[in-house]
C-alpha positions as CSV (number, residue, x, y, z in Angstrom):
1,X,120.2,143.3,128.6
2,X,121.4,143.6,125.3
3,X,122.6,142.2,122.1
4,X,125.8,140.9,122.6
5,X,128.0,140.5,119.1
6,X,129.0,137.3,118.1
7,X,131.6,135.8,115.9
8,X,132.2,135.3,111.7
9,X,134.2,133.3,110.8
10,X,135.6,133.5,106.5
11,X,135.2,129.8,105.3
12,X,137.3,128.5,102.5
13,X,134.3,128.2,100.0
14,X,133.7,131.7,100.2
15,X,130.8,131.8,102.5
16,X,130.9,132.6,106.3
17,X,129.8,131.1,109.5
18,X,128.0,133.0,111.9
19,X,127.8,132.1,115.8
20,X,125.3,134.0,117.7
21,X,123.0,132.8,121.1
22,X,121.6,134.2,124.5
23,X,124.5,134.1,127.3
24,X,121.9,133.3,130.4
25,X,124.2,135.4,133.3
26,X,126.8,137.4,133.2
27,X,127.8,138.7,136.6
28,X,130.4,141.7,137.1
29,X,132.4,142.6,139.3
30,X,134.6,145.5,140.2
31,X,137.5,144.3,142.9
32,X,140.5,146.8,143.6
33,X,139.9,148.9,140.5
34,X,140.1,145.7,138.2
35,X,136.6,144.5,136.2
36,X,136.3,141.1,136.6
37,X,133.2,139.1,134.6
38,X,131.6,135.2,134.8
39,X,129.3,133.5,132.8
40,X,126.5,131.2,134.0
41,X,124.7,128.7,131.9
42,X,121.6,127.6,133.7
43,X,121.0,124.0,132.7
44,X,117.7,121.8,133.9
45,X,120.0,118.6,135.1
46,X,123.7,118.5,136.3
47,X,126.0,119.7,133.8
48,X,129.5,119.2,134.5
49,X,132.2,120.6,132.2
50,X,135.1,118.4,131.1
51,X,138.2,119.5,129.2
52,X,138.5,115.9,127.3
53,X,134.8,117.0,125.8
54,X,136.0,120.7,124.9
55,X,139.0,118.9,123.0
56,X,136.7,116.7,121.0
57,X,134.1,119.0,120.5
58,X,131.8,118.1,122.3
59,X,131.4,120.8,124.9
60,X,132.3,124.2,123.9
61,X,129.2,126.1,125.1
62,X,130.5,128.3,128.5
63,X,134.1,128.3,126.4
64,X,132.1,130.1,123.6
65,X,130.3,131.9,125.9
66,X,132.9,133.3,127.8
67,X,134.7,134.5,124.5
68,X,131.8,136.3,123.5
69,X,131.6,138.4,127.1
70,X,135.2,139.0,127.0
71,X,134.6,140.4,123.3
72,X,131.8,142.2,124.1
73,X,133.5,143.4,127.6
74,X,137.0,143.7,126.7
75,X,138.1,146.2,129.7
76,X,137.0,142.7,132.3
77,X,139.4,140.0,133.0
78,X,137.7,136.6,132.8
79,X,137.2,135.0,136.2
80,X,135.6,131.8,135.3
81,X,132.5,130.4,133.1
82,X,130.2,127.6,134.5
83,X,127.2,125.6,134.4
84,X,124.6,126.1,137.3
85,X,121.3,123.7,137.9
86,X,118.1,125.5,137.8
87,X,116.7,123.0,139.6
88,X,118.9,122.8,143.1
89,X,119.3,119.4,145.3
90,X,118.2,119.5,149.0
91,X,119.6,117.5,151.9
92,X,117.2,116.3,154.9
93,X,117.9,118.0,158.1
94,X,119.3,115.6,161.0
95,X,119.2,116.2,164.7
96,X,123.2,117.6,164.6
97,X,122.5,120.3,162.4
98,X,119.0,121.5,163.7
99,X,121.3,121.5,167.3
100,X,123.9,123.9,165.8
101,X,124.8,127.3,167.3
102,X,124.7,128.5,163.7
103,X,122.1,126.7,162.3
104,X,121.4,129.4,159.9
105,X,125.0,129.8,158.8
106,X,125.3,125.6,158.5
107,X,122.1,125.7,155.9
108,X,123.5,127.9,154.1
109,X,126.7,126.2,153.5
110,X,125.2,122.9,153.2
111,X,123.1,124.4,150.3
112,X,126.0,125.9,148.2
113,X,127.8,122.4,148.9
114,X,125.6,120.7,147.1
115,X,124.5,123.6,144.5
116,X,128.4,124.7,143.7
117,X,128.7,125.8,140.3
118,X,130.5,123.7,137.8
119,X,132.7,124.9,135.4
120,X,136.6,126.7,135.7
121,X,138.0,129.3,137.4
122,X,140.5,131.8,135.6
123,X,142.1,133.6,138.4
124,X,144.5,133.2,140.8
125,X,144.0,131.9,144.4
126,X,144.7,135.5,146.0
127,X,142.4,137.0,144.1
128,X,139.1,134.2,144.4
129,X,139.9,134.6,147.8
130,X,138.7,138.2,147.5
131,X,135.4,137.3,146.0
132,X,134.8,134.6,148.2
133,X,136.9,135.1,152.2
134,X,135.6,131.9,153.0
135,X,137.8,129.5,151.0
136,X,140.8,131.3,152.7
137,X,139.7,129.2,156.8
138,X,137.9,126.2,155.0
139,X,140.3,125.8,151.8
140,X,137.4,124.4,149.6
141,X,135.4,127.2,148.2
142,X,131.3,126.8,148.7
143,X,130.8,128.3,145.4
144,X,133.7,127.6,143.1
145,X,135.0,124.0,141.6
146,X,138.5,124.6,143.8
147,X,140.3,123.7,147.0
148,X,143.3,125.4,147.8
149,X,146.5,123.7,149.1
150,X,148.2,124.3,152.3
151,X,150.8,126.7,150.1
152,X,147.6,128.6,149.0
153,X,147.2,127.2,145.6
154,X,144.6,125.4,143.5
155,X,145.1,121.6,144.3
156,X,145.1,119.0,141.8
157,X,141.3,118.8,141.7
158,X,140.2,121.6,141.2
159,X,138.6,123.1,137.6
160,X,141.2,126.2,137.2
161,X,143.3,127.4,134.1
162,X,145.7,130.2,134.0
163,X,145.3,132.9,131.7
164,X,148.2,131.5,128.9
165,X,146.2,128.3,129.6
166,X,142.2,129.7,128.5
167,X,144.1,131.6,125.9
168,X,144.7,128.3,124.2
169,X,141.5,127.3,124.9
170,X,139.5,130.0,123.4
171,X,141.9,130.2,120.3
172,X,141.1,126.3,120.3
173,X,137.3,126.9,120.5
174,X,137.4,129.3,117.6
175,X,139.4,126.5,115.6
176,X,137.0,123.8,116.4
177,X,133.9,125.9,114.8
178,X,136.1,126.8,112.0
179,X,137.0,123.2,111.0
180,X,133.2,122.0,111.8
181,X,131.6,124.6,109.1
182,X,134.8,123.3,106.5
């Protein structure tokens, strides 16, 4: 753990504004020889991020988040930012699941069904499917907000951008502060 630098931005009246916080996780990982990095914001209720909110404003926290870890971390390539409850849901057992073969294998994926982080992806299909071989036989990842497609791609559904796509957005999130402190 340690400081992480932010961003200044010049202003038009001669001053600056600074942007600084506490990123809660950042997880790395190294996959084929390439560094690959996510952020995590823990939140208290159910967070969900929505791209109409990031346009207006009004949610640009895991954007701004990521673009500080990819500053700080430049050698990583981004492979998504999202919001995870501290506080996770439970579902009652029934008599089907406490009769599975697998029972412990079923919990577990019932638990990341309902606990799935939310947020967006920034990789491609062939390469979530190396962090997670699951989605590759079920098609909806446990962990991630995406389903893939009988062709092997994202569906319509799911919370994924492509790298010219975030590019855009982060550029965009750096606008947005800029025109707030004008």
């Amino acid at each position: 753990q340690h400081a992480l630098e932010g961003f200044t931005y010049p202003l038009s009246s001669g001053g600056k504004l600074s942007i600084s916080g506490k990123i809660d996780r950042i997880d790395s990982l190294n996959l084929k020889n390439h560094n690959y990095l996510q952020v995590i914001d823990y939140k208290s209720g159910n967070k969900t991020f929505e791209l109409v909110d990031a346009y207006y404003g009004l949610d640009l926290q895991v954007l701004t988040y990521l673009s500080v870890a990819l500053k700080n971390y430049a050698e990583h390539i981004p492979l998504g930012a999202f919001y995870q409850p501290i506080i996770h849901s439970y579902q009652k057992a029934n008599q089907d699941l406490l009769d599975n073969d697998n029972l412990l294998d079923k919990i577990s994926e019932l638990h990341l069904n309902k606990n799935r982080l939310n947020g967006f992806v920034t990789v491609d299909p062939t390469v979530l499917a190396e962090v997670e071989p699951s989605i590759e036989n079920s098609r909806k990842s446990l962990i991630y907000p995406v389903a893939l497609k009988k062709d092997g791609n994202y569906n319509s559904y799911s919370q994924a951008f492509e790298e010219s796509e975030l590019e855009i957005l982060l550029r965009y999130t750096h606008h947005m502060f800029k025109q707030a402190a004008e």
